[in-house]
N, C-alpha and C positions, 0 to 999 in steps of 0.2 A: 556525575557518575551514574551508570547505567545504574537500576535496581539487581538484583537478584531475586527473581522470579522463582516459586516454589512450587511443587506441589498442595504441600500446607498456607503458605500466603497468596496467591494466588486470586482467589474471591476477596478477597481484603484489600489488597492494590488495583488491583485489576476489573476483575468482572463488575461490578458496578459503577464504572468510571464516567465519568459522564468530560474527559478530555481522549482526545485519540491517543490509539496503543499500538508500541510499535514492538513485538517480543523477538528477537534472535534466540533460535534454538540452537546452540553449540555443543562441544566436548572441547577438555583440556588437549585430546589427541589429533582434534582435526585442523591441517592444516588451512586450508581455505578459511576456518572459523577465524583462525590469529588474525589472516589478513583480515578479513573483517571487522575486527574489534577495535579497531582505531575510529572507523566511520560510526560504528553504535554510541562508541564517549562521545565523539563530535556531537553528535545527535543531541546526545542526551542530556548535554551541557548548553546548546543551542536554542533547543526550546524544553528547559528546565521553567516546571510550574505551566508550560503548554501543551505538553505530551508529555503520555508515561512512555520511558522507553528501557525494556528489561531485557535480558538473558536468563536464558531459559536451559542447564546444563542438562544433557538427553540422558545421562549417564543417570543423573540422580534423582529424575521427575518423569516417570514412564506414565504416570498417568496424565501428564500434562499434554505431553510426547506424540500420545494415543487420542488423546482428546482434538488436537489439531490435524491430527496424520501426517507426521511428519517422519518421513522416512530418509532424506537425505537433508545432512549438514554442509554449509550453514541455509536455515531456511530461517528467512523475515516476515513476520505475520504482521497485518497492520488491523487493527481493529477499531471499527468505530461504532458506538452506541453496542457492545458487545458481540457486535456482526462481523467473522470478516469482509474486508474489504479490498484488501489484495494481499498478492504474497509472492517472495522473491525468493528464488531458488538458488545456490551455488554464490560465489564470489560476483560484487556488482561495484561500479564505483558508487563513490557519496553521491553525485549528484543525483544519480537512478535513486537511491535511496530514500532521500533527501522531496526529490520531484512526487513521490508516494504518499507520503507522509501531508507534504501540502496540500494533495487533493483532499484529505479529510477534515481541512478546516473549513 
């Protein structure tokens, strides 16, 4: 299961990670985010203990939100060694997803 990603947990899951990160920014209201939320569990359940892979709701974590610039949902940040490293914009299949994520092993 994906994390829950916070403004407050945030530096404690995340930012000093020393495995690749993979955050979906969403809202309860967006749809494109729903479709998406199947491929983030896959993920997250797929390489559990190999990547962090979180959700990040835009609604409840503005400074998170602000922190990446992320103005449209669903956007996919991938992170590695605290850098991004790419980022996905709009509705994408798993494998697009999925193909991101392995380049940062």
């Amino acid at each position: 299961m994906a994390l829950s990603i916070t403004d407050t947990n945030f530096a404690e899951l995340v930012e000093n990670s020393d495995k690749p990160v993979v955050l979906d920014f969403w809202a309860e209201w967006c749809g494109p985010c729903r479709m998406i939320a199947p491929h983030i569990e896959k993920m997250a359940n797929d390489y559990e203990g190999r990547a962090i892979i979180g959700k990040v709701d835009v609604d409840n974590n503005p400074a998170l939100t602000a922190k990446f610039g992320v103005r449209n949902i669903p956007t996919v940040i991938f992170l590695k060694g605290g850098e991004i490293s790419d980022k996905a914009v709009g509705n994408m299949p798993l494998a697009s997803l999925v193909a991101k994520l392995e380049k940062l092993f």
